[in-house]
N, C-alpha and C positions, 0 to 999 in steps of 0.2 A: 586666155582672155579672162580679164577679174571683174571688169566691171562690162556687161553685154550692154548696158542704158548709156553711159558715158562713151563707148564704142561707136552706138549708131548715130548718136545726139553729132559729135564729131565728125562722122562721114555725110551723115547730112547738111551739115556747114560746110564742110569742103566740097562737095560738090555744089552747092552754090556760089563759094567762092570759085570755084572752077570755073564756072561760066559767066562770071562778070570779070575776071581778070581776061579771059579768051577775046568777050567784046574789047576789051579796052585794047589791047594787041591788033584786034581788028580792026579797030578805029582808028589807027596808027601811033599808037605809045609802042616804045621802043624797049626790049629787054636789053638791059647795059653789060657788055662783055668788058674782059681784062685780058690781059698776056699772063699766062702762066706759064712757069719753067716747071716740064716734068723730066728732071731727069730721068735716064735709063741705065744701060749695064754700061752701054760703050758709047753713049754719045748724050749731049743736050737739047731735048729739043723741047718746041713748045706750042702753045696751043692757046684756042681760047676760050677761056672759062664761060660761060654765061650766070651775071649776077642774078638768077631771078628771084633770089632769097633779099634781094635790096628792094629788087622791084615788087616783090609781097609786100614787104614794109612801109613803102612808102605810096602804095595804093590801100593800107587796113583800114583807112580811115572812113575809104568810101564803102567795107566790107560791112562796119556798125551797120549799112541800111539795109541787112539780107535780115528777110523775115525770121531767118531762124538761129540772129545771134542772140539776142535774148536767154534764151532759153538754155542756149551751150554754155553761155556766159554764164547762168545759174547752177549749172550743174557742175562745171569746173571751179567756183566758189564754196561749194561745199567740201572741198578736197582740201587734207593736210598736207599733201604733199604737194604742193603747189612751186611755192617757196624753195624747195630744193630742187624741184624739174629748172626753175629758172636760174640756181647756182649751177647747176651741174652743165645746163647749155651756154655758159658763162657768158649772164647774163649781167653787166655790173650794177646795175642798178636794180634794188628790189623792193617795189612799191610795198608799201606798209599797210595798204585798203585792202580787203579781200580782194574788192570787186576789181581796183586796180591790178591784183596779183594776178586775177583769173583773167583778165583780158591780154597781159605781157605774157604770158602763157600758151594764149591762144594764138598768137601774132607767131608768137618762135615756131611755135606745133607747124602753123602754115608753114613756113620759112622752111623747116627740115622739111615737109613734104615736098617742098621742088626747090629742094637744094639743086642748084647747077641744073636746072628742067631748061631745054629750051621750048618749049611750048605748059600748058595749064590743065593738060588730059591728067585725070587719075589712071595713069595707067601703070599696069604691071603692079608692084609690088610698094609702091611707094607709101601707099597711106598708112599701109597696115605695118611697114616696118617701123615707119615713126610713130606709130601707136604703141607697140612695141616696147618701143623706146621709153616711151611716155610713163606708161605700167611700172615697167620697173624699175623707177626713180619714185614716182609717186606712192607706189605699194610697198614699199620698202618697209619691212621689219613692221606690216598690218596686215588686217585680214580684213574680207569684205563678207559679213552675214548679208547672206540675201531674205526674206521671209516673203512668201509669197500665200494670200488666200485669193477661190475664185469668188465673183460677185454675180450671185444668181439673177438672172433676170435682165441684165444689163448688157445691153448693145454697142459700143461707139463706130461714131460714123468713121471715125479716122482710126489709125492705128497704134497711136502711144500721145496719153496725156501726161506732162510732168504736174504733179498737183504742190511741188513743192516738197520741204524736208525733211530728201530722199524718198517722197510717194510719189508713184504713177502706178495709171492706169494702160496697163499692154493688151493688147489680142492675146491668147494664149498660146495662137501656134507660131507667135515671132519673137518667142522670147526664151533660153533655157528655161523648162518646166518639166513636173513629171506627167507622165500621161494621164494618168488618175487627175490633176489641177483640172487639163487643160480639155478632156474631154467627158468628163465624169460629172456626176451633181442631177445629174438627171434631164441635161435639156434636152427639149421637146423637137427641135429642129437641130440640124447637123452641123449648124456652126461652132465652133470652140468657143469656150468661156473666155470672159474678161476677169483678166484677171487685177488685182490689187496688191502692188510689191513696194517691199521697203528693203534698203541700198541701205546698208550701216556698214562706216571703218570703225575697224577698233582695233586693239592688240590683241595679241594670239593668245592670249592669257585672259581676256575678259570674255563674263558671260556674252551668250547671245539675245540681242534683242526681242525675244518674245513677249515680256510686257508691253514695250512701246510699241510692239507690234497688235495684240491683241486692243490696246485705246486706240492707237491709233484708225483702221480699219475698222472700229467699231464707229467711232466717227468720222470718218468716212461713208458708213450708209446712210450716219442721222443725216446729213448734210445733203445725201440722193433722197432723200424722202422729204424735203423739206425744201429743197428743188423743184419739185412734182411730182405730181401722182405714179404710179406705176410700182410691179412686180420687182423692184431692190430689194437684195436681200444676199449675208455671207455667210456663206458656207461653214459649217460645224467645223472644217477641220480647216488648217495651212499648214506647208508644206517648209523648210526652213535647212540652210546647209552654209559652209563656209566655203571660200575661193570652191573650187571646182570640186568637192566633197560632195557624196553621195544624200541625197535629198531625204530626211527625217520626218516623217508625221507627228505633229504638235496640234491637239484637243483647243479650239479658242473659247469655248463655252457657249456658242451660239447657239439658238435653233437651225438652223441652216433650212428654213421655209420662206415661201413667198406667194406673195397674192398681187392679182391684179395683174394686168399686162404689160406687153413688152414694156420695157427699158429702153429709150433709144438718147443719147446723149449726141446733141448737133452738135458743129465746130463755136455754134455762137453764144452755148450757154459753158464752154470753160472757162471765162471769167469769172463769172460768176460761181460754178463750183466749186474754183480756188479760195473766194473771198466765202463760202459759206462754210468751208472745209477750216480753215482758217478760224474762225469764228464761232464754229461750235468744238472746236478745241482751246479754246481759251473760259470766253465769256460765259457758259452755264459752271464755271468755278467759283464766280462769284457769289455764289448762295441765293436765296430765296425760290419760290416755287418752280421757277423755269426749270432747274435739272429735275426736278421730279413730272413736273407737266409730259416734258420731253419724250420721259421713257416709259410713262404710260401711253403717249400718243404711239411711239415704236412698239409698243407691245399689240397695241388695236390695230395697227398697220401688218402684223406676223401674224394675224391669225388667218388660217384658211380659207376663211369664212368671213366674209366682210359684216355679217349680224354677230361674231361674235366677237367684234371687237368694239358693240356699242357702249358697252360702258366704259373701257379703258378710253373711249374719246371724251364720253362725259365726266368719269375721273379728270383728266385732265384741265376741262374743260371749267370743274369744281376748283380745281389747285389754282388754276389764273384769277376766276371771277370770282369766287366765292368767300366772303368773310364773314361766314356763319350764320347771316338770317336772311341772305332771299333765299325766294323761293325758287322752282323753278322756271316759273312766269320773268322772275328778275333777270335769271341769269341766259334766258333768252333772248329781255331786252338790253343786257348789256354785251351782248356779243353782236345781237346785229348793229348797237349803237358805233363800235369797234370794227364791224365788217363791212357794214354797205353805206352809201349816201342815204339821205333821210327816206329817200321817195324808193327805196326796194329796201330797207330794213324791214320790213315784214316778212317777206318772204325766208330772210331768215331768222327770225324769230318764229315764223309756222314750222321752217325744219328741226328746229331746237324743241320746241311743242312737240310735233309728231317723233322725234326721240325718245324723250320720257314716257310719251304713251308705248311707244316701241319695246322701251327697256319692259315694261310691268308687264307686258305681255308674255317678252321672254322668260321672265322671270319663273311666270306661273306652267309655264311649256303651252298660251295658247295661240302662238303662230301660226295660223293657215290663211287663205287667201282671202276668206269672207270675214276675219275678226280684221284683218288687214285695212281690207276695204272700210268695215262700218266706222273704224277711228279714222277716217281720212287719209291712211297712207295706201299710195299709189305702187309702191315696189320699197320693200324695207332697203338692199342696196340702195338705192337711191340715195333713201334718208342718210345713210351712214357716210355714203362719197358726200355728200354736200357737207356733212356737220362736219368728216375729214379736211375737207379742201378748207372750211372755214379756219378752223384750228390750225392748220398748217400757215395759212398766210398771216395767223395772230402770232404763231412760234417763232416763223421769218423774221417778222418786224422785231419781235423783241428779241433774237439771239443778233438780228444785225444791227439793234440799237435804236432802232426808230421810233421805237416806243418806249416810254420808262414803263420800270418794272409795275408803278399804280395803275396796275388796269384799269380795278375799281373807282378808282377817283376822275381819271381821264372819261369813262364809260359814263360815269354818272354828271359829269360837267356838260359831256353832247347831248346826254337825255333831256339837262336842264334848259339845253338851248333851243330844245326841240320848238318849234312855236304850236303845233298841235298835240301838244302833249296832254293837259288839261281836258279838251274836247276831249279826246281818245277814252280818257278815265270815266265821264262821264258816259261817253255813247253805253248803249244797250249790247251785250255779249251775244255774238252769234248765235242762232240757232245751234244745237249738238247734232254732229249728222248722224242719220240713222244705223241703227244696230243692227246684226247679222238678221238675216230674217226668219233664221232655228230659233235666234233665243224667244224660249216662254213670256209674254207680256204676262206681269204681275200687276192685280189691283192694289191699288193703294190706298188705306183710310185716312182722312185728311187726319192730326191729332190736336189737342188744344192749346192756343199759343201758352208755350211757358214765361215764366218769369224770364229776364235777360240774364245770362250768365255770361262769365267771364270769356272772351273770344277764341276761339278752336284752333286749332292748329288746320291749316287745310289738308294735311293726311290723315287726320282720325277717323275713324269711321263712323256714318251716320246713323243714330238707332231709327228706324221707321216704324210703324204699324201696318204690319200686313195682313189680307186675307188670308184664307186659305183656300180662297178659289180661283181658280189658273185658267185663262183664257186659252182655249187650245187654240185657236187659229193663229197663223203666224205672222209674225212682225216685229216692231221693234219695243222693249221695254218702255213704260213713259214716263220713270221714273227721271221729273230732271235735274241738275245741281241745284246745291244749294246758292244763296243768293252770297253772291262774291266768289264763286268757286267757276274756274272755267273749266269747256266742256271737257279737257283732253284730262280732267285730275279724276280715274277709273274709281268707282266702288271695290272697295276690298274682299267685300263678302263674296267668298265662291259659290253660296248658294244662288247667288242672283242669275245664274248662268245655267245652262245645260247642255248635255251634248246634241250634236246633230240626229234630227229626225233622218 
């Protein structure tokens, strides 16, 4: 057997066909016999044939409605040998359409499996001879690379998706694999990997598809992560061999890690993985910041560590919204402008806020629970799945088209339409919530107003006058912003800080 996907795709059409030609027999349609002369050694005698290769033919029409021609119908379209399966079963007429070739194709294949049947059972040996058969007319003088990587983290409810040309997604224990694929990579429970395989004909003489393998399957995860959340992730290596040749280990360049939990793909979002799968294999060709957005967003999604992939979300986040002078207050308000209705754009604009305070934290290494708290954030994960799921459902819309690439312009036309926009600039800025209760309260000298100078950048740092007498009791610093600076934009000075009492 050369091809195990086109094998079972087949047997699973005919046995559907098997039990709607049985009803129809049932129902009282008739299988149409002949007189046949079989002659012998010493005499003539005769018999009668049963047409039921007529009676296939001319019930196919009512076959189109079996949920799983489709699908057999696409994977027999991809086959060159098509066209001679149907000379060879002399077949006189030879449609010129693919999709015509693969369905005359399909119809004959029926026909030989109950040649002369007088009933519609798969039984005994029939399917798999004209399979058989099938093989080696259509494999004739090619070879079938198989490339197979597993896809960590990844569940399906069913047991084999065709994603299209020549990918599916299989279980791993139902499919030729090596053992290493199908139960290796480290999962955490005892079920086999799913795995991600590509079907290539070619001649015996051409490379094997390891390129189109390594894009392909690499787009293939963007497309699960940008689907939904969760632990997607492929594997460092695939596994890669010709017709029935012994199985090769081939390096893809991956990380082969993954975060976040299970994977579980329903029967109701493969449309949809097909049409995203599809679509982030074309569309980020087009240029502009989308393919680089992209693979900083996959890179924040690989780390083990959901806080250390806060800035590759805000990289990303920069490469969409950013055309070099907002600030980060801006590019909060154009993302929630872009993510929510008017009346819950705050909220994401506080996760975008509570980000930036996040990122300078990390920066400086002072992540613990009580700096956490004094900036307003409740659980850093938090921050990061939310400003994730934001970006992903901006990534969505523009790799499926629903948005043009001008964020910024789009972004800044719903600000303009905002009706309390105006209000908003004027109100009075939050209270700053309070700071860890270790850090030292420092007095402050009022100093004399300067002359105006030229307007600050809001990351410079602020020169103050300070005492040099430290309030020992504890609480929080009362040093507040400056006037136009919101609370979440940190002082730089390390001395303003101290370690825990």
């Amino acid at each position: 057997m050369r091809n195990r996907g086109l094998h079972d795709q087949l047997h699973a059409f005919a046995c559907a066909a098997s039990e709607r030609l049985a009803l129809l027999v049932e129902s009282g349609a008739e299988i149409p016999y002949e007189v046949a002369e079989s002659p012998g050694a010493r005499s003539v005698l005769y018999r009668y044939k049963p047409l039921s290769d007529a009676f296939v033919r001319d019930r196919f029409p009512e076959l189109r409605a079996l949920p799983a021609f489709p699908e057999v119908l696409a994977a027999l379209s991809r086959i060159e040998g098509v066209s001679g399966y149907l000379r060879v079963m002399g077949t006189s007429y030879v449609p010129a359409a693919e999709r015509d070739r693969a369905e005359a194709a399909l119809e004959r294949f029926l026909e030989r499996v109950w040649e002369e049947a007088t009933s519609f059972d798969l039984e005994g040996d029939r399917f798999e001879r004209a399979y058989r058969e099938l093989e080696s007319v259509i494999y004739e003088d090619t070879a079938v690379n198989t490339v197979l990587a597993p896809l960590l983290g990844v569940t399906l409810a069913s047991e084999r998706w065709d994603l299209g040309s020549g990918i599916s997604l299989v279980r791993g224990d139902l499919c030729p694999a090596p053992p290493q694929a199908v139960w290796g990579s480290g999962r955490q429970d005892d079920d086999p990997n799913m795995l991600a395989v590509l079907t290539v004909e070619s001649r015996p003489t051409q490379p094997p598809p390891l390129t189109e393998a390594r894009m392909a399957f690499r787009k293939l995860v963007t497309a699960l992560r940008l689907l939904k959340p969760g632990g997607a992730a492929l594997s460092s290596v695939a596994w890669w061999r010709t017709d029935d040749g012994p199985w090769q280990e081939v390096p893809l360049g991956t990380s082969g890690r993954s975060r976040g939990g299970p994977y579980l793909l329903e029967p109701s979002e493969h449309g949809e993985l097909v049409e995203l799968f599809e679509l982030a294999r074309s569309r980020p060709a087009l240029g502009g910041a989308l393919p680089w957005a992209l693979t900083r967003f996959e890179q924040g999604c690989e780390q083990p560590v959901a806080l250390d992939g806060l800035s590759d979300h805000l990289l990303a986040m920069r490469a969409l919204l950013d055309r070099g002078d907002p600030s980060p207050e801006g590019l909060a308000r154009r993302l929630g402008a872009l993510c929510a209705e008017p009346a819950h754009r705050r909220a994401v604009e506080s996760c975008v806020e509570q980000a930036f305070r996040l990122e300078r934290l990390v920066m400086r290494g002072n992540v613990d629970a009580a700096y956490l708290e004094s900036i307003g954030v409740g659980s850093a994960d938090a921050v990061v799945r939310e400003l994730e799921e934001s970006l992903r459902a901006l990534l969505r819309d523009l790799v499926c088209g629903h948005l043009a690439p001008d964020l910024v312009g789009i972004a800044e036309e719903l600000l303009a339409l905002r009706p309390s926009i105006a209000l908003e600039q004027d109100a009075p800025a939050p209270a700053p919530p309070p700071e860890a209760d270790f850090v030292v309260r420092r007095q402050v000298t009022p100093t004399a107003p300067e002359a105006p100078t030229q307007e600050r950048s809001l990351f410079e740092p602020t020169v103050e006058a300070e005492t040099d007498e430290a309030v020992a009791a504890v609480g929080a610093r009362e040093v507040g912003p400056e006037p136009g600076e919101r609370d979440w934009l940190l002082d730089d000075d390390a001395a303003d800080y101290s370690g825990a009492v």
